[in-house]
TORFIDO-401365 format. One record per residue (C-alpha): x, y, z; residue number from 0. Coordinates in steps of 0.001 Angstrom, whole numbers. Example, Ala and Ser with C-alpha at 12.3 -4.5 7.8 and 13.67 -1.06 7.14 Angstrom:
<atoms>
[atom [12300, -4500, 7800], 0] [atom [13670, -1060, 7140], 1] 
</atoms>
This chain:
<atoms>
[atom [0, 0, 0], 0] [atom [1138, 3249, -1189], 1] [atom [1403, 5754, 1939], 2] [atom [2561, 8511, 10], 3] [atom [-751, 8756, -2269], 4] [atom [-3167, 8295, 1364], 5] [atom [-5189, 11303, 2826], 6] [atom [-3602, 12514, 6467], 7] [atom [-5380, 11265, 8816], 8] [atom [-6351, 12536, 12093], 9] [atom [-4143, 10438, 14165], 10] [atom [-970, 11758, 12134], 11] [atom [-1704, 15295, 12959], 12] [atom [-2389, 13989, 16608], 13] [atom [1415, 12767, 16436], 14] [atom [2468, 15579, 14754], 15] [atom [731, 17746, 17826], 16] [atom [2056, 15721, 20805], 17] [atom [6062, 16076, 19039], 18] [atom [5337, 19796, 18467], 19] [atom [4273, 20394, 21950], 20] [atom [6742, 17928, 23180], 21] [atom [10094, 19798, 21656], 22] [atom [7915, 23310, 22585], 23] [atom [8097, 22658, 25840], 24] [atom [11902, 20760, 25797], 25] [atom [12844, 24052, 24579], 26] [atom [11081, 25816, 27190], 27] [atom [13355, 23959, 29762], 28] [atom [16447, 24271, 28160], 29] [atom [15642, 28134, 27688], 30] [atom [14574, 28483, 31188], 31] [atom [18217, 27621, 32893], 32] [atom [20345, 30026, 31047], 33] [atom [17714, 32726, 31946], 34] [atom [17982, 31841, 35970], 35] [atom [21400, 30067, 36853], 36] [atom [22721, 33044, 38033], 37] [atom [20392, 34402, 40652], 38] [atom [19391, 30884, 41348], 39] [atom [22919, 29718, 42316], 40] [atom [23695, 32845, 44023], 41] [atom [20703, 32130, 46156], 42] [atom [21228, 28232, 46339], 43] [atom [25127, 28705, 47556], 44] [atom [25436, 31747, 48938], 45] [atom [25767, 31090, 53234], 46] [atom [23249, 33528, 55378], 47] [atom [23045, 36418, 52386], 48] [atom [26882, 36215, 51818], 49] [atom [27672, 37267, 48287], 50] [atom [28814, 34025, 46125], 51] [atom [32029, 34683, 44147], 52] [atom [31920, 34695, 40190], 53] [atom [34382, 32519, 39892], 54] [atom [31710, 29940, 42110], 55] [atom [28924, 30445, 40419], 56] [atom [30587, 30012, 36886], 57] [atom [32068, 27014, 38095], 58] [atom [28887, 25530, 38834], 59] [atom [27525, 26483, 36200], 60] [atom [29404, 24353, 34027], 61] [atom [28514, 21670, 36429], 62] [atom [24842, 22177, 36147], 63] [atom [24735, 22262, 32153], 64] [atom [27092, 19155, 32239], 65] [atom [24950, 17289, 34387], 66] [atom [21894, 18026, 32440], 67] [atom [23556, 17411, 29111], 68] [atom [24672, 14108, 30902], 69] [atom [21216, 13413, 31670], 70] [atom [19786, 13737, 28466], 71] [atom [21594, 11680, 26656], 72] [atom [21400, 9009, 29105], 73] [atom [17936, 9939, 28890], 74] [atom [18217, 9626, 24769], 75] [atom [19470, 6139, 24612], 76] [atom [17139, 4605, 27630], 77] [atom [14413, 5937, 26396], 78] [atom [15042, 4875, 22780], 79] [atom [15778, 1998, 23884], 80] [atom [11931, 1408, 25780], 81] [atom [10761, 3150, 22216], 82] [atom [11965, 666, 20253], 83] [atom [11204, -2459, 23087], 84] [atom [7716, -896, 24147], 85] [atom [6213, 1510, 21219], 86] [atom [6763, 4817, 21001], 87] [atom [3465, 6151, 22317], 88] [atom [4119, 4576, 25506], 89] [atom [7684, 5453, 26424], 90] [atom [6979, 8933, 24970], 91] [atom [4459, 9514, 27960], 92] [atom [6982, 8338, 30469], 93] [atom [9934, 10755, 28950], 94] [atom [7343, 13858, 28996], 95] [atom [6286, 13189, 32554], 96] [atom [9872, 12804, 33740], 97] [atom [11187, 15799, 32470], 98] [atom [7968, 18395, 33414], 99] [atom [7596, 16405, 37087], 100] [atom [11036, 17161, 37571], 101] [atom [11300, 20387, 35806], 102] [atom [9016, 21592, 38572], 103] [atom [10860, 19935, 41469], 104] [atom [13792, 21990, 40462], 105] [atom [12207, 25353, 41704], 106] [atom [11485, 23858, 45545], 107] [atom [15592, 22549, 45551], 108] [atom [17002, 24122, 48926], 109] [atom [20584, 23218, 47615], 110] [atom [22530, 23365, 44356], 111] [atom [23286, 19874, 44890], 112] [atom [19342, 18976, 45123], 113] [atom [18564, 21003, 41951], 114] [atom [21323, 19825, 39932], 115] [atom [20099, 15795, 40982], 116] [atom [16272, 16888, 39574], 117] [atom [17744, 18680, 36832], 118] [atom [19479, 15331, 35731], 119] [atom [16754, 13357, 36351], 120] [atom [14128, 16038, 34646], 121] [atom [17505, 15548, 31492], 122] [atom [16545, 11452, 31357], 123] [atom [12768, 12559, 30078], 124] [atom [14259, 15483, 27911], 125] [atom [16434, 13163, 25805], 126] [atom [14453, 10785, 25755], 127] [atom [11256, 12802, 24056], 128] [atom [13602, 14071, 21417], 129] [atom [14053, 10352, 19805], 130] [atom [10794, 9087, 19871], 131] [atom [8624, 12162, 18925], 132] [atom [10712, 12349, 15845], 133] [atom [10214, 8569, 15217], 134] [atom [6866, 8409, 15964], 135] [atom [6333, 11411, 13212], 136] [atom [8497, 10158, 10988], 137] [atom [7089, 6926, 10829], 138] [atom [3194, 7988, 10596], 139] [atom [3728, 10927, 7953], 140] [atom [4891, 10093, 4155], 141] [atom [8291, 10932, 2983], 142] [atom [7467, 13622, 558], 143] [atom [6472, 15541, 4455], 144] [atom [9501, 15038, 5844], 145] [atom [11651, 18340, 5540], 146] [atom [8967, 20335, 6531], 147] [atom [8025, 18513, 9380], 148] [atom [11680, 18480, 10473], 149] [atom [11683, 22167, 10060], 150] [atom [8655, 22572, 12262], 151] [atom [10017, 20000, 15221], 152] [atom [13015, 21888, 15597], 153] [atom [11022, 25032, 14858], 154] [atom [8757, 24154, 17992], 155] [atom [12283, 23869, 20635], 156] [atom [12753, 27286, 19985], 157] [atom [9167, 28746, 20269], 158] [atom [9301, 27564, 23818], 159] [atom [13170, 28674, 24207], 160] [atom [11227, 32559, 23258], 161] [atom [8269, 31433, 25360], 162] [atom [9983, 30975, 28676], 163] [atom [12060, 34284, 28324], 164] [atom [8799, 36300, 27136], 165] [atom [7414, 34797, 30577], 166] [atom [10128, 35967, 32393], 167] [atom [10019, 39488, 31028], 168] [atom [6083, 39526, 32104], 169] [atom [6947, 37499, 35538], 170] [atom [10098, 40034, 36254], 171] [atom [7776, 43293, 37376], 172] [atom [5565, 41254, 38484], 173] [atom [7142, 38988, 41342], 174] [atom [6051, 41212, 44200], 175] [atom [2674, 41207, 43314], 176] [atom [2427, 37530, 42681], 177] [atom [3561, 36942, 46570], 178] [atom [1133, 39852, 47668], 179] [atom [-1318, 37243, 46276], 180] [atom [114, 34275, 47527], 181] [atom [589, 35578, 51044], 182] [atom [-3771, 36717, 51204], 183] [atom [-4783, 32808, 50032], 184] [atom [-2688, 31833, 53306], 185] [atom [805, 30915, 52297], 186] [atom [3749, 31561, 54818], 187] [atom [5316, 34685, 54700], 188] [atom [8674, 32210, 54779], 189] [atom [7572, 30405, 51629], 190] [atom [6314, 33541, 49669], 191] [atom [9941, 35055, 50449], 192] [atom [11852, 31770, 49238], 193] [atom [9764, 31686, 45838], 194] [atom [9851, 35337, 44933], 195] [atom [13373, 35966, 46123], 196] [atom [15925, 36778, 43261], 197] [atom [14098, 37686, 40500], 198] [atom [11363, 34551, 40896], 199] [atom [13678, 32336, 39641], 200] [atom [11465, 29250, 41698], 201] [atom [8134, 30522, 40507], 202] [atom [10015, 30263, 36180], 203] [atom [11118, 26627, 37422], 204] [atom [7374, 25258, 39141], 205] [atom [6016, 26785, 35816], 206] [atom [8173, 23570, 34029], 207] [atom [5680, 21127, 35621], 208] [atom [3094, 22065, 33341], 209] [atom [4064, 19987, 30244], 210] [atom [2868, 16763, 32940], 211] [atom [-433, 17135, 30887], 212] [atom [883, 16483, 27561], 213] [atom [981, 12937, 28786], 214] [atom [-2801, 12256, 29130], 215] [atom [-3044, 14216, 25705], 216] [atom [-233, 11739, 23721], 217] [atom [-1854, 8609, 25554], 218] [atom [-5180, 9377, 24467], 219] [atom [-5371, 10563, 21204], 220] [atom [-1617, 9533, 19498], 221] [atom [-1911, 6144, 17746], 222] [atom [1121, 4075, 17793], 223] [atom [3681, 3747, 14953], 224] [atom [2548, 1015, 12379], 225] [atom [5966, 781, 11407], 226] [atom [6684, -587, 15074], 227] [atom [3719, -2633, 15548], 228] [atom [4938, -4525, 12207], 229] [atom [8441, -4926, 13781], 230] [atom [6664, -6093, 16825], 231] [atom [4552, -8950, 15363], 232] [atom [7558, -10059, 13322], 233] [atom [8964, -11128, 16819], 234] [atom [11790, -8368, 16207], 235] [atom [11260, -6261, 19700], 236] [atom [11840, -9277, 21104], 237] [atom [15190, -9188, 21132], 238] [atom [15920, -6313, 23188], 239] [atom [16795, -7504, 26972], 240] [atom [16313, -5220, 30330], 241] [atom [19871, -6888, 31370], 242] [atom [21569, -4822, 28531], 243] [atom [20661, -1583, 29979], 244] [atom [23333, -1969, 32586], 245] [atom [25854, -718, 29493], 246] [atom [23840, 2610, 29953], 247] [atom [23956, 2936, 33595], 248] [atom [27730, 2515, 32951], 249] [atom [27999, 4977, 30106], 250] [atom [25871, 7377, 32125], 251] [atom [28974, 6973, 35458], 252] [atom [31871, 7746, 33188], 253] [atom [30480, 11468, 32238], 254] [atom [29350, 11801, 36025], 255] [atom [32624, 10580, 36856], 256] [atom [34110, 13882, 34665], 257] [atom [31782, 15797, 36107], 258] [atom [33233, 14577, 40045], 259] [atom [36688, 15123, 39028], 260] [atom [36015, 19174, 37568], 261] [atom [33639, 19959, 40514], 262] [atom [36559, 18713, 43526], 263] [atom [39064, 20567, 41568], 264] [atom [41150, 17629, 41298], 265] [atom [44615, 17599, 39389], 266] [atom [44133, 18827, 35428], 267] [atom [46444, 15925, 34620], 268] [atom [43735, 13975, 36659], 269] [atom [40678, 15653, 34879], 270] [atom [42013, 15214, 31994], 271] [atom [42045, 11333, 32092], 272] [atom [38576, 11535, 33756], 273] [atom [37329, 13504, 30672], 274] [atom [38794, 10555, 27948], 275] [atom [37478, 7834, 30515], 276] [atom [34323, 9093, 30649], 277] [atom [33816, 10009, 26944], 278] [atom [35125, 5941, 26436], 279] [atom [32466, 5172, 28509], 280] [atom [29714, 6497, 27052], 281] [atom [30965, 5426, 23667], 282] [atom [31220, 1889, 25002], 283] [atom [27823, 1957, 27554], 284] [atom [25853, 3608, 25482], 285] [atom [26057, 1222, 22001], 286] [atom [26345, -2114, 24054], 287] [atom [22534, -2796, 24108], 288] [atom [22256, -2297, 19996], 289] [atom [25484, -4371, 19692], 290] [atom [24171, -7025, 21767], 291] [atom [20645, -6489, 19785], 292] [atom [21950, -7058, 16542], 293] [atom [24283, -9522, 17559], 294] [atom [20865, -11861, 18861], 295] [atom [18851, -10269, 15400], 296] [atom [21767, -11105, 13252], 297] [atom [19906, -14626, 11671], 298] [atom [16768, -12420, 11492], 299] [atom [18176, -9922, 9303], 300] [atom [17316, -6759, 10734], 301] [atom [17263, -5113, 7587], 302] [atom [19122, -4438, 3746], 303] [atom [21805, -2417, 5770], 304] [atom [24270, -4815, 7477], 305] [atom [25018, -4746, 10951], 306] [atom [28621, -3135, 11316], 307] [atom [27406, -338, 8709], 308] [atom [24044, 509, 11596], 309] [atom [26601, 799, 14045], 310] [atom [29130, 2848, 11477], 311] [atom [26342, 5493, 10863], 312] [atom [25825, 5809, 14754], 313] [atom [29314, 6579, 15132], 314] [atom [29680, 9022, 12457], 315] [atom [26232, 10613, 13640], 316] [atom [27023, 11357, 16920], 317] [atom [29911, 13373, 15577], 318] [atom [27803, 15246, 13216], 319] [atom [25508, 15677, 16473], 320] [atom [28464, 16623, 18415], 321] [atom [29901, 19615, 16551], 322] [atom [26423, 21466, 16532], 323] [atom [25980, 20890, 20627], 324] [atom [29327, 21145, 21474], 325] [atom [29219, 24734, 20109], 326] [atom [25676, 25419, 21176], 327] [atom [26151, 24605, 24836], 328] [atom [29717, 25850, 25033], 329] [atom [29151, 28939, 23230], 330] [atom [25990, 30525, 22257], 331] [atom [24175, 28948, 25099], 332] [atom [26157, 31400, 26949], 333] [atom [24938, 34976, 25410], 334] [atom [22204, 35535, 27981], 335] [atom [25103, 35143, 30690], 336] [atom [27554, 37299, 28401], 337] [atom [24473, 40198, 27875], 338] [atom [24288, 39889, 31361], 339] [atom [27721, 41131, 31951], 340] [atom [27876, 43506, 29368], 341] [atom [25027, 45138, 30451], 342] [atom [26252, 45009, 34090], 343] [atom [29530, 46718, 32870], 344] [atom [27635, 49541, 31069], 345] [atom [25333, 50274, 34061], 346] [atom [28177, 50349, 36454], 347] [atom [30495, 52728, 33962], 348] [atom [27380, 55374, 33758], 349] [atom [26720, 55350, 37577], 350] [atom [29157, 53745, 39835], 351] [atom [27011, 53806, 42906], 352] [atom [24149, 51742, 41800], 353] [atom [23740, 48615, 44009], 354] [atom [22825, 45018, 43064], 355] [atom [19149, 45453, 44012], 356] [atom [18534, 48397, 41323], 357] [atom [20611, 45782, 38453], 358] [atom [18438, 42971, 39178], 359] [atom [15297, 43988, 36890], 360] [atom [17804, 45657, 33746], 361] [atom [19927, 42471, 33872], 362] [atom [17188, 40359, 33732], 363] [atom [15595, 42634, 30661], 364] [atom [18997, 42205, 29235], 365] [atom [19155, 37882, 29544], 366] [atom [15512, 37115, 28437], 367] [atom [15565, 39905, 25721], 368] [atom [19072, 38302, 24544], 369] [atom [17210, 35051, 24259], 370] [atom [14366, 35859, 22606], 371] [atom [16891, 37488, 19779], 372] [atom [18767, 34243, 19499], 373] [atom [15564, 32104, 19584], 374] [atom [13841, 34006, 16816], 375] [atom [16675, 33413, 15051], 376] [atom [16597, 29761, 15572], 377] [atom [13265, 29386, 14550], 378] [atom [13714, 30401, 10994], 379] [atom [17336, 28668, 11054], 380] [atom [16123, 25001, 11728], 381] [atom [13352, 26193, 9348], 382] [atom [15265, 26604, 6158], 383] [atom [17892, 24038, 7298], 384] [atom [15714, 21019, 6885], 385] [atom [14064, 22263, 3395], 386] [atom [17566, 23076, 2258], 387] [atom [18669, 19684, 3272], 388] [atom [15310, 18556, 956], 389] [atom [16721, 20762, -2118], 390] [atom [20326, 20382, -1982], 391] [atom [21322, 17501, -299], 392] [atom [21725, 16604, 3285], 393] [atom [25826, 17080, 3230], 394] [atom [25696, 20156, 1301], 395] [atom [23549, 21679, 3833], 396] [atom [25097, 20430, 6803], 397] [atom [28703, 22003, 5102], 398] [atom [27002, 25028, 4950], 399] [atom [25564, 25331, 8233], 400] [atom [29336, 24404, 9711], 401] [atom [30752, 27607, 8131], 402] [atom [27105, 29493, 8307], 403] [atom [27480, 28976, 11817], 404] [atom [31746, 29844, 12184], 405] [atom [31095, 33175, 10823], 406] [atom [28230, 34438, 13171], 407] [atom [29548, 33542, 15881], 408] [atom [32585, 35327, 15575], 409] [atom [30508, 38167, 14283], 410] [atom [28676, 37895, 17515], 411] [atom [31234, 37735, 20023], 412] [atom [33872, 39615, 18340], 413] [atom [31827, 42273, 17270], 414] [atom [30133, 43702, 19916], 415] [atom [31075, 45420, 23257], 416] [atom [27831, 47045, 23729], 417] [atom [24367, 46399, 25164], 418] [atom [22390, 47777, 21965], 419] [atom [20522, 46817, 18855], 420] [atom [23579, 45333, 17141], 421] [atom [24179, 43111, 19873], 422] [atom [20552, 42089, 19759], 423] [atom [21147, 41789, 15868], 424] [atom [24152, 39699, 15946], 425] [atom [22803, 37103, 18444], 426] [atom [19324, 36787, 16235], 427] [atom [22182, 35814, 13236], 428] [atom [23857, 33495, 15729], 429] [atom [21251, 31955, 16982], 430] [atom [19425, 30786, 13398], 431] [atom [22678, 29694, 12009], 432] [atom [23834, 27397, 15152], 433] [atom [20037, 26330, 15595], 434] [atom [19627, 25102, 11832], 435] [atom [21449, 21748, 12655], 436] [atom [18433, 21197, 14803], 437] [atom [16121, 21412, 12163], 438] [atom [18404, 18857, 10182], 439] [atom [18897, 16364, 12789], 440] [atom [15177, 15736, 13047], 441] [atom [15147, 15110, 8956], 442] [atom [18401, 13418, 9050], 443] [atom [18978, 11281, 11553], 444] [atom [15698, 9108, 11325], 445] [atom [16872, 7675, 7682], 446] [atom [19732, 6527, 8833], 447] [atom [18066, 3413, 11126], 448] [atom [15962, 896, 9888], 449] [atom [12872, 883, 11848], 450] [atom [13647, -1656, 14526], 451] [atom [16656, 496, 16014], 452] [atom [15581, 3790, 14789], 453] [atom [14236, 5162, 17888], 454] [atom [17645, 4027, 20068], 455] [atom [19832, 4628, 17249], 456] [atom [19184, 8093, 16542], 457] [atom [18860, 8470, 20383], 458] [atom [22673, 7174, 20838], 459] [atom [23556, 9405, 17816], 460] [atom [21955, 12789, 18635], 461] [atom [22367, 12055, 22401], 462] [atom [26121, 11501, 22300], 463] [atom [27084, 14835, 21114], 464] [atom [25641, 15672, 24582], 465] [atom [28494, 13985, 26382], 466] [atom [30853, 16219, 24216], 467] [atom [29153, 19219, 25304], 468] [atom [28848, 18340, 28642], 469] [atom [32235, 18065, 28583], 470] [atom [32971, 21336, 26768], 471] [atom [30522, 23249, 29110], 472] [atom [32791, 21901, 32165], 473] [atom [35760, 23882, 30553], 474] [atom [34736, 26246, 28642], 475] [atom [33946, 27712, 32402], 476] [atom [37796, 27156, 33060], 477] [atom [38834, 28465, 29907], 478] [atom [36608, 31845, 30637], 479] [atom [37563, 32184, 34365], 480] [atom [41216, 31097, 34223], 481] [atom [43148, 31804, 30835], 482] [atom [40678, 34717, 29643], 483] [atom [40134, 36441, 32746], 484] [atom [36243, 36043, 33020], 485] [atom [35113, 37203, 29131], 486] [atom [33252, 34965, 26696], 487] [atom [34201, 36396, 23770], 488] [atom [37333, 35234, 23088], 489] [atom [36654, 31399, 24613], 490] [atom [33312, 30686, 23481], 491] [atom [35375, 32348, 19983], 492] [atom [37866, 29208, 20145], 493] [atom [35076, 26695, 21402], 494] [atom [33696, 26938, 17713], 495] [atom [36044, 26675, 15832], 496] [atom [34502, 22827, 16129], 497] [atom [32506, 23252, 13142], 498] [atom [35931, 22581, 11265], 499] [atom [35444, 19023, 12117], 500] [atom [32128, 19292, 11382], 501] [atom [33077, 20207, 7644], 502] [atom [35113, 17565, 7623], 503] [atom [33537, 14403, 9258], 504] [atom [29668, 15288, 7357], 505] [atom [31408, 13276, 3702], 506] [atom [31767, 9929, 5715], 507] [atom [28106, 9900, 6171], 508] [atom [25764, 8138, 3588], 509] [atom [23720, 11121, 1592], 510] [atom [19676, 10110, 2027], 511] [atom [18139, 12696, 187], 512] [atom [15693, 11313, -2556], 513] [atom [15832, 7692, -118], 514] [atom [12562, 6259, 1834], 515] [atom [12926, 5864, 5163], 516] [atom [15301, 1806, 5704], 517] [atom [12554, -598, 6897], 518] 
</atoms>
């Protein structure tokens, strides 16, 4: 039966729905840490109203973005993995009430410790939704849709990466009014002070709860992929086993093992070898339950692309993966923080005497409206990447992206040392070019798999580049506190010059365009 020729039906756009709002609201998390990790760790470690260093709360702020990037991928491959065992209707509710449950937990965390342990946990559902919304969508829509729905998946991330800093902007003004209301319905006066304190930053976080009833939505309405169920009754899910998931648990202890060694300040010699243990790790946790799947599936014939050339195209994919987070996380990730000093700087040059308490509403301005630049930029970037990658090839585009994306940043961090329209400007630029792999990925990465590993393959492949940026998040901290003396510019500068590999390693990958998805 032909799909391409069949009418949509209601069930697709159902699917279609629950990965929009899915990646809307993944966005929405990811946006909403950048916006609040500094007044939330200078309220989380600071000791009876002390003021908390920069050079502590930088520090840990490496080790909260590596611990979530940790998370996710973890997150990406278990929850593939369940995708591909159990449907992916079914493990996509679990991964969107894991992350939004948790999400919320973050904002009642009386330690950094405590937030950055729901954080990772709130990661596992994260990662996880990316995989199987795209295979679930992917599956149920014909090929011909395929770019554009790409475009609109990664689209969706960065709607809710604008949504969450247009909340804060509306939240901002608004914080001591919202605990004059909470404190006449009968709250304590002790709990209304520890929500609205520094800039609301808990009220932003119990607001990430929310996306808890997506999961009655996708459960009720989303059918299941027919593609799966077809894998299923040929006996083919089968062959995944629960006891190959302890490869993940030990992929997911080498990162936090990198993460240890950075955080107790241990030797660099000493970090260094935690950093190429844990990155072997992964590599090796991570792929063990495919290997061992396709290894048991191997008289089955999974499908008309040979074992060692799956596990080929996960290897180069989570490189390709790897060069767009890696700079993402390690660079541009960081603008809100870097408008936040800039801003700071300017305020400070024109009148030396203002105090912290009169910065805390024009900083804030300064992060979310920084955000919202880079995220409207992002939205027409993953946009154009993924029909692009339908016109003119999948490596042509990705090539394009790489030095698309090598040129704005520098154009971003190198040329601006102002607060102003430009800088606004710049980061819009920045963020559409560095946010277009994320409208290829989605279009990409999917025809790589066959069907019965798509949803853990592309999980290990997109999910992956994590650990590289959780790793380059660790030091790109050290980089900007120790060898350039607390400015981004110049570090965040040398972080990308990553897409070079990217330019590189994108020919050893198979070109797809034209290609149905491998059954």
């Amino acid at each position: 039966m032909n799909s391409e020729n069949k009418t949509i039906s209601s069930g697709q756009w159902m699917a279609l729905v629950a990965a929009i709002l899915g990646w809307l609201f993944d966005g929405f998390e990811m946006g909403l840490f950048p916006l609040v990790m500094k007044p939330a760790l200078r309220d989380l470690l600071g000791q009876d109203g002390a003021p908390v260093s920069e050079q502590i709360v930088a520090k840990w702020e490496g080790v909260m973005h590596a611990g979530f990037l940790i998370g996710a991928a973890t997150g990406g491959v278990l929850f593939g993995w369940l995708g591909d065992r159990l449907g992916r209707v079914r493990a996509m509710s679990l991964s969107v009430l894991t992350f939004a449950l948790f999400s919320g937990l973050c904002g009642l965390g009386n330690s950094a410790g405590l937030v950055l342990f729901f954080r990772f946990i709130a990661s596992l559902g994260m990662g996880g939704e990316w995989s199987l919304g795209v295979s679930l969508v992917m599956e149920l829509w014909p090929g011909r849709s395929r770019a554009w729905l790409a475009g609109l998946i990664g689209a969706a991330s960065n709607v809710g990466f604008i949504l969450i800093a247009l909340v804060s902007l509306a939240l901002s003004p608004m914080v001591k009014s919202i605990g004059d209301v909470m404190l006449s319905i009968g709250l304590s006066a002790d709990l209304v002070a520890k929500l609205t304190q520094n800039s609301g930053w808990r009220l932003l976080m119990l607001i990430g709860a929310f996306p808890a009833l997506l999961t009655f939505f996708i459960r009720i309405f989303v059918p299941e992929s027919k593609k799966w169920e077809d894998a299923q009754s040929q006996g083919a899910t089968s062959n995944w086993a629960a006891k190959d998931l302890w490869g993940v648990v030990i992929g997911c202890l080498g990162p936090l093992g990198m993460v240890v060694a950075y955080a107790a300040d241990l030797p660099l010699p000493v970090q260094g070898v935690a950093v190429v243990f844990g990155l072997a790790a992964a590599f090796v946790g991570y792929t063990y339950p495919v290997r061992k799947y396709l290894g048991r599936s191997e008289a089955q014939a999974v499908s008309s692309i040979p074992a060692p050339e799956i596990l080929r195209r996960m290897y180069v994919a989570a490189l390709l993966s790897g060069v767009a987070l890696l700079a993402t996380w390690g660079a541009v990730q960081r603008a809100p923080s870097w408008a936040n000093d800039v801003r700071k700087a300017e305020l400070k040059a024109a009148n030396p005497a203002i105090t912290d308490a009169e910065l805390v509403l024009p900083l804030s301005y300064a992060r979310a409206q920084t955000q919202i630049a880079t995220g409207f930029g992002a939205i027409f970037g993953t946009i154009i990447a993924a029909v692009a990658g339908d016109k003119i090839g999948r490596r042509k585009t990705y090539a394009l992206m790489c030095l698309g994306s090598l040129a704005s940043v520098a154009l971003f961090f190198k040329g601006n040392t102002s607060f102003n329209a430009m800088f606004l400007l710049t980061g819009t630029l920045a963020g559409g070019m560095t946010a277009s792999f994320y409208g290829w990925l989605p279009l990409y990465l999917p025809e790589l798999f066959p069907t019965k590993v798509r949803a853990v393959g592309q999980g290990f492949a997109f999910n992956f580049g994590r650990i590289l940026a959780g790793a380059g998040s660790l030091y790109i901290g050290y980089l900007i506190n120790v060898h350039f003396g607390g400015k981004y510019p110049d570090a965040c500068m040398l972080l990308s010059l990553i897409y070079l590999v990217g330019l590189v390693a994108i020919w050893f990958a198979p070109e797809t365009k034209g290609q149905p998805l491998p059954e």
